[in-house]
C-alpha positions as CSV (number, residue, x, y, z in Angstrom):
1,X,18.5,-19.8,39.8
2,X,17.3,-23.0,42.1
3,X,16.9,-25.1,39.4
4,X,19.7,-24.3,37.4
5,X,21.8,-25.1,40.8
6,X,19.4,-28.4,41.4
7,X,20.4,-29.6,37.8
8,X,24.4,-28.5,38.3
9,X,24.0,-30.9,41.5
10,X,22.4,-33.3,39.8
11,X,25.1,-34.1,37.3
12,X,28.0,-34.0,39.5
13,X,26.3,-36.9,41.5
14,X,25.5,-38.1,38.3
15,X,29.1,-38.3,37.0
16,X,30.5,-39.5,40.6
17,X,28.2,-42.9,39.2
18,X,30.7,-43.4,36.8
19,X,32.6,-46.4,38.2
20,X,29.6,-48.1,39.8
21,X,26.4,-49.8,38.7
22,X,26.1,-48.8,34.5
23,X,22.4,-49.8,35.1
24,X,22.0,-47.1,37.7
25,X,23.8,-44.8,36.2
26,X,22.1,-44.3,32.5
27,X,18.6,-44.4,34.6
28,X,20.0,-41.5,36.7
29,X,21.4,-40.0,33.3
30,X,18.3,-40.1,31.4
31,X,16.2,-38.5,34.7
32,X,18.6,-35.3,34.4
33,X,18.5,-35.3,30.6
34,X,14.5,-35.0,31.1
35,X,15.1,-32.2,33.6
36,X,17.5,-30.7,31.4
37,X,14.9,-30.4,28.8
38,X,12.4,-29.4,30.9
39,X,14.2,-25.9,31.9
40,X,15.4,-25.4,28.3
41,X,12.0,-25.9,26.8
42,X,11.0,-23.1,29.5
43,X,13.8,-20.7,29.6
44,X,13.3,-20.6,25.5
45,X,9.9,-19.9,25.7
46,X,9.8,-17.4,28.4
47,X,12.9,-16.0,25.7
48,X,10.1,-15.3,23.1
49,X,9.8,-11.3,22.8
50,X,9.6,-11.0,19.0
51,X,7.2,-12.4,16.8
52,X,10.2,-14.0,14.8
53,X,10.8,-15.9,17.7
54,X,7.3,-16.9,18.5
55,X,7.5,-18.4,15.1
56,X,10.7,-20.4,15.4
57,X,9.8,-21.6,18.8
58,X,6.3,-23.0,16.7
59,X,8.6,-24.8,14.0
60,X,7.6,-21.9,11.5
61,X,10.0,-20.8,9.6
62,X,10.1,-17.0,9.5
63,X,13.4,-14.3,9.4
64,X,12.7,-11.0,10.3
65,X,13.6,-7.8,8.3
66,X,14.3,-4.0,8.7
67,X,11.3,-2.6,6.7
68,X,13.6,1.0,7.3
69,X,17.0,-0.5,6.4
70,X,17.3,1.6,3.5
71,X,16.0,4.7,5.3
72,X,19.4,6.0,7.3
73,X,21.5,5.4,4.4
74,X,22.7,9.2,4.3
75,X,26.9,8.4,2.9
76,X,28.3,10.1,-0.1
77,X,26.8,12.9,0.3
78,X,27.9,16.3,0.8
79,X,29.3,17.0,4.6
80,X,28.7,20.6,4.2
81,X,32.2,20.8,2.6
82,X,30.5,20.1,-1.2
83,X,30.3,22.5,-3.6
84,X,26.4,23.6,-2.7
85,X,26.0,27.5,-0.7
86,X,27.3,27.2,2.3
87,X,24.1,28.3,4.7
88,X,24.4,30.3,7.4
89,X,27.8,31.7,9.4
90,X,27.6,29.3,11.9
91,X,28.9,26.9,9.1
92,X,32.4,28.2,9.9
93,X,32.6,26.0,12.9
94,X,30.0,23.7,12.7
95,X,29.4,21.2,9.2
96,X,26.3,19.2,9.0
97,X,25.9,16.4,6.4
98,X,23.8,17.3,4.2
99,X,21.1,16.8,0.5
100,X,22.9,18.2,-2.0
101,X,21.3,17.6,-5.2
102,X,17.4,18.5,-5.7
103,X,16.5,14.8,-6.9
104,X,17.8,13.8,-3.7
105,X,15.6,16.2,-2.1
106,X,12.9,14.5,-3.8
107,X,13.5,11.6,-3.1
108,X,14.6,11.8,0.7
109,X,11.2,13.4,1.1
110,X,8.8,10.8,-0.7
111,X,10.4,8.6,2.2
112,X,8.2,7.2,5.2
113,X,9.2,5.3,8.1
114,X,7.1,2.0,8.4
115,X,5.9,0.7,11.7
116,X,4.0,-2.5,12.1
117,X,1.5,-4.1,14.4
118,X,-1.3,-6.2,15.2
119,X,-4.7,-4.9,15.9
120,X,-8.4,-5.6,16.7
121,X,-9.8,-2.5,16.8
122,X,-13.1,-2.6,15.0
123,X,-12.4,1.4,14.2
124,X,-9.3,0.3,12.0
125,X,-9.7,2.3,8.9
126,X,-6.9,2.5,6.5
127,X,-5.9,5.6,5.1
128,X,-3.0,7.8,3.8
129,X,-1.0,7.0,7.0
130,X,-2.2,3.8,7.8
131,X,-2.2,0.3,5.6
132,X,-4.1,-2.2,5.8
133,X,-1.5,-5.6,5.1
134,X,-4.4,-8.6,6.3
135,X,-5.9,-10.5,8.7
136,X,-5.2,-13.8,10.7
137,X,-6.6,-15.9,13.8
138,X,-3.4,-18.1,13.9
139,X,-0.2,-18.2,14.3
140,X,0.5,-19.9,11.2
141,X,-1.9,-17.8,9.1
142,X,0.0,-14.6,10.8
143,X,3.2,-15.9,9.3
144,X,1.8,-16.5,5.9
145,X,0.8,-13.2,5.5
146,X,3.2,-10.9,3.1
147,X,4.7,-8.7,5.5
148,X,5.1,-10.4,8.5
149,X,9.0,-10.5,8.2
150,X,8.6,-7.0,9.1
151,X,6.3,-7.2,12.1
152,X,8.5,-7.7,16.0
153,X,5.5,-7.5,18.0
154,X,4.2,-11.4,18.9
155,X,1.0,-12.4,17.7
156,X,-1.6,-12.3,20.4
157,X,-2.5,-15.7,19.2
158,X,-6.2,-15.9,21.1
159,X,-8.5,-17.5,18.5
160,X,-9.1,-13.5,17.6
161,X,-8.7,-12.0,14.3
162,X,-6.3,-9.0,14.4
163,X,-5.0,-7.1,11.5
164,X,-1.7,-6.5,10.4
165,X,-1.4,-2.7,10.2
166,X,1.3,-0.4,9.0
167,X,1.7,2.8,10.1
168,X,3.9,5.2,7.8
169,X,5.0,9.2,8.4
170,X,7.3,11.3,6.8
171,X,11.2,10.4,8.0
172,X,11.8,14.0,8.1
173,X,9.8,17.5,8.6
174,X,9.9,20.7,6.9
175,X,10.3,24.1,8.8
176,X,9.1,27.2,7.0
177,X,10.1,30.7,7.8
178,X,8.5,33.8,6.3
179,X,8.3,37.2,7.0
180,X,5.8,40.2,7.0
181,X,6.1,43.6,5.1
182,X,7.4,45.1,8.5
183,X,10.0,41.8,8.5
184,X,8.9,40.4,11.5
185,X,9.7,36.9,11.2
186,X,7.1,33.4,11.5
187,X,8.3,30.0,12.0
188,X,5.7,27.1,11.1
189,X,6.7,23.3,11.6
190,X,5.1,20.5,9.0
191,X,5.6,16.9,9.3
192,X,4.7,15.4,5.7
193,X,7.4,16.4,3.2
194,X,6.1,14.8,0.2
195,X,6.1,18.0,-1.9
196,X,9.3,17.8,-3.1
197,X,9.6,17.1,-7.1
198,X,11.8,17.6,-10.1
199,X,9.4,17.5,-12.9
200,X,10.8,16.5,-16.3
201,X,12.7,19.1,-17.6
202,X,14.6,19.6,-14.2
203,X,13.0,22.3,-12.3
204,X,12.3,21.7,-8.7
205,X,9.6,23.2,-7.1
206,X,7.2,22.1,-3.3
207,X,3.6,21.7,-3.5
208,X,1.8,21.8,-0.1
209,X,-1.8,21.0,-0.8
210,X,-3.5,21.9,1.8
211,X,-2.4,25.1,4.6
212,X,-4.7,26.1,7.5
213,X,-4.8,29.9,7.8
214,X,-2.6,31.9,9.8
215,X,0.9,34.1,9.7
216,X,2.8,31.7,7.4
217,X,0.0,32.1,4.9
218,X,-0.3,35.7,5.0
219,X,3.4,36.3,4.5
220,X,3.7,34.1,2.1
221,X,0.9,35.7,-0.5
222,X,1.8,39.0,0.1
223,X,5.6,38.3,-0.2
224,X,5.9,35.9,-2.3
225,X,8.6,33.8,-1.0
226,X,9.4,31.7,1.6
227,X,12.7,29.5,3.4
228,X,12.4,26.6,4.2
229,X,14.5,24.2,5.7
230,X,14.0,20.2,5.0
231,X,15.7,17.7,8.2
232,X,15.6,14.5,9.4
233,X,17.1,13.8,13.1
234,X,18.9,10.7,13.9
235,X,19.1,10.7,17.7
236,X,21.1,7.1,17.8
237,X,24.1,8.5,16.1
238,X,26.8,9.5,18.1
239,X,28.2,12.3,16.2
240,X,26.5,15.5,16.2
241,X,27.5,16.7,12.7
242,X,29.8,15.5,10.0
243,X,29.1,12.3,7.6
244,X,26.7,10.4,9.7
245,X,25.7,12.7,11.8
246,X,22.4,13.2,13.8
247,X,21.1,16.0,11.9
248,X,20.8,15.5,7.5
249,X,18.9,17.5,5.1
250,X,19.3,21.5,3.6
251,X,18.1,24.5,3.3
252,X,16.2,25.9,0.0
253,X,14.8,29.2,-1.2
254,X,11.6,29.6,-2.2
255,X,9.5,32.0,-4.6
256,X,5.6,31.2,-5.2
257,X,3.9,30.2,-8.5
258,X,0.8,31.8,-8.3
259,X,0.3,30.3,-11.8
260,X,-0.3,26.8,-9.6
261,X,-1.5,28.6,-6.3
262,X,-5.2,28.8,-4.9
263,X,-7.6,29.0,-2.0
264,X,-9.9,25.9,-2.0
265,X,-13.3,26.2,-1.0
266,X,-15.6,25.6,1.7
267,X,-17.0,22.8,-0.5
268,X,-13.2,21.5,-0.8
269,X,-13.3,20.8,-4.6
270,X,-13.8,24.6,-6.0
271,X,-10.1,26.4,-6.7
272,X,-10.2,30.5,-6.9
273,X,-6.6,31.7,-7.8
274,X,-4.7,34.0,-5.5
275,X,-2.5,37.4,-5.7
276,X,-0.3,38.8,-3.2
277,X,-2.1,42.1,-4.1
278,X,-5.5,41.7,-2.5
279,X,-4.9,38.9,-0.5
280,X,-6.9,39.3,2.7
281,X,-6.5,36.7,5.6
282,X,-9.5,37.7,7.5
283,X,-11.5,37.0,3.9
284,X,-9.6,34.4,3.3
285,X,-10.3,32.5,6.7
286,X,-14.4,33.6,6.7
287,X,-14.8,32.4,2.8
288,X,-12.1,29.6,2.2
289,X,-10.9,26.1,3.9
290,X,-7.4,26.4,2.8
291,X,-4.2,27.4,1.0
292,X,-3.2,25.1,-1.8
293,X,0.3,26.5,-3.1
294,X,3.9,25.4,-5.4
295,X,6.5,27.0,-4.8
296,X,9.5,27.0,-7.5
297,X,13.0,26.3,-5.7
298,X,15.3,28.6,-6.4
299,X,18.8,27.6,-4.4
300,X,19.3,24.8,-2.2
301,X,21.9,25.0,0.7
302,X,23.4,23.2,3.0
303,X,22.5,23.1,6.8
304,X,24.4,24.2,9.6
């Protein structure tokens, strides 16, 4: 704030110079251009809070983009008006947008959100979740690399090599609800939602590969079937429901293809199939790692 005043003084001295000594008054111009430059060069700098901007301020030319552009793009799709089951009564009052076709099921659930950064952890191991996109001790070699248009996070730029990770996870989560012989209910939340397919000839089915033991598994072997309900949550959108609305996704039925359904071993390669006849969870638990089941989807609904 002083200097900005300082430099405001400045050229109003400088401009009452006008009608005197020209000599004077282009060496007093050219002293408040200097200043002038001065406090830009800083104020820009001290601007620099993306690593797009670190770049420009460096003369490199880099434009960032929105790795999850694509991701929020929900229109044209039913608004719990289409011509899918309408799920639940509370539908009479309140409509949420939602998937209305079982490609787009598919397809909404292969999605991951994509988060980038720098690191230097020596423990950086890339994985199912977690990419690997390079390495790079400069700026300029940061810039270089293939994905740094999506990166906002400034380069530490410390004669250190850092890696350019991505972190992905599912954009939306899956919410199972079964129920016992008695039909007491169980409610079990899952964040990967990559299950979802439409093979070839149409049919639509969710394959979760792996399940820890517990209620959800029991009621789903010895029943059969299962609900569950696919969302996404937008929590910057205004609207609560409607086309562009917080919440998006559906509802589907499902029935289990024992056909494709098996515990996996303690040695986590060996598959022994699974009935909901003798199904034992206490067995299960003491002799097997897992649950590896498909279900075949047989109505999709919307939410609401």
């Amino acid at each position: 704030m002083k200097k900005t005043l300082l430099f405001s003084l400045l050229l109003i001295s400088t401009a009452g110079l006008a009608g005197c000594d020209s000599a004077a008054n282009s060496s007093a111009i050219a002293s408040v251009s200097e200043i002038a430059t001065s406090e830009v060069t800083s104020t820009a700098t001290l601007s620099a809070n993306t690593f797009e901007d670190q770049c420009i301020l460096a003369g490199i030319d880099l434009t960032y983009e929105d790795p999850n552009a694509a991701i929020t793009a929900t229109e044209d799709h039913s608004d719990g008006e289409g011509d899918i089951v309408t799920a639940g009564a509370s539908s009479s009052t309140g409509k949420y947008e939602s998937i209305n076709t079982y490609e787009e099921l598919a397809y909404r659930g292969s999605l991951r959100y994509a988060t980038y950064y720098w690191t230097n952890d020596v423990n950086f191991t890339a994985g199912y979740s977690l990419v690997d996109c390079g390495q790079a001790t400069t700026l300029a070699e940061a810039a270089n690399l293939e994905d740094a248009k999506y990166v906002t996070e400034m380069f530490p730029n410390d004669n250190t090599e850092y890696t350019l990770a991505c972190s992905m996870y599912s954009i939306g989560q899956t919410v199972f609800t079964t129920a016992d012989q008695e039909g007491n209910t169980n409610v079990a939340f899952f964040g990967a939602a990559a299950g979802f397919a439409v093979d070839e000839e149409g049919n639509p089915t969710l394959t979760v590969g792996w399940m820890g033991f517990g209620d959800s598994v029991k009621n789903i072997i010895t029943s059969g079937k299962t609900e569950v309900v696919y969302i996404e949550y937008f929590p910057e959108r205004i609207l609560k429901s409607g086309t562009n609305g917080r919440t998006y996704g559906c509802k589907v039925q499902c029935e289990v293809d024992f056909s494709k359904t098996n515990l996996i071993g303690m040695d986590y390669y060996t598959k022994t199939p699974v009935t909901g006849t003798d199904f034992d969870l206490t067995d299960a638990a003491s002799n097997y790692t897992a649950l590896s089941v498909t279900f075949n989807l047989t109505s999709l609904a919307n939410i609401g």
